[in-house]
N, C-alpha and C positions, 0 to 999 in steps of 0.2 A: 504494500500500500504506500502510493505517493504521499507528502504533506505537501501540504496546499499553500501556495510559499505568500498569499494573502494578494491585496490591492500593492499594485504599482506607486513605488512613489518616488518623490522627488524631494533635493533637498533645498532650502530656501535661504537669503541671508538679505537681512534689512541693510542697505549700504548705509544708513544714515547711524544705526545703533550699531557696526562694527569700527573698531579700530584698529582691525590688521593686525591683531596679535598673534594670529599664526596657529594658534592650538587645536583648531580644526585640521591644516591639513596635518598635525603630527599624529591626531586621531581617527582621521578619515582619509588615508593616505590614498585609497582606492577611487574615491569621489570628488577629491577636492586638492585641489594643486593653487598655489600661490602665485600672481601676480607678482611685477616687479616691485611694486610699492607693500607687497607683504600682505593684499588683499587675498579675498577667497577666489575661487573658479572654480565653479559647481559643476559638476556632469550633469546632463540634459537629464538621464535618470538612472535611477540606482537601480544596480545587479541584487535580486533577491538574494539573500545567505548573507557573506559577511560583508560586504558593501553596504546592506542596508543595518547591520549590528554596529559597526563603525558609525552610521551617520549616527544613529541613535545615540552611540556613547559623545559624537562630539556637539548634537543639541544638547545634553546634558553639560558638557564640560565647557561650554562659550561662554566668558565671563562677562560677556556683555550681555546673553541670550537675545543675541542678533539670529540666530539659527531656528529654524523649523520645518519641520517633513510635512508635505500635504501632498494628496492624492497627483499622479501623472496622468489618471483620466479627466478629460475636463467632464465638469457637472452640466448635461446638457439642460 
């Protein structure tokens, strides 16, 4: 029996509440890659398994919580 790896998602960042601290991509190394100024660069969406474990631990660990996961289907 398969698990059912859930709703597609994606991961989000408020540019205005981030300050480039970096600690996403050192927790989400699989989704999020740094800019030259130390900002985020999100993957369009996240790989179920541990791409989407990782986003999850770096909305938990963004000390601005600039960061949030919402669905990659749009709500028609």
């Amino acid at each position: 029996m398969s698990r059912d790896p859930g709703p597609a998602l994606r991961l989000r960042v408020d540019p205005v509440a981030c300050e480039g601290v970096g600690l996403c991509a050192q927790v989400a190394d699989r989704s999020v890659t740094l800019d030259r100024w130390g900002y985020p660069v999100l993957a369009a969406e996240l790989e179920p398994g541990a791409a989407t474990r990782q986003a999850r631990r770096a909305v938990r660990a963004c000390p601005r919580k600039a960061l949030w996961l919402e669905s990659a289907v749009p709500d028609r």
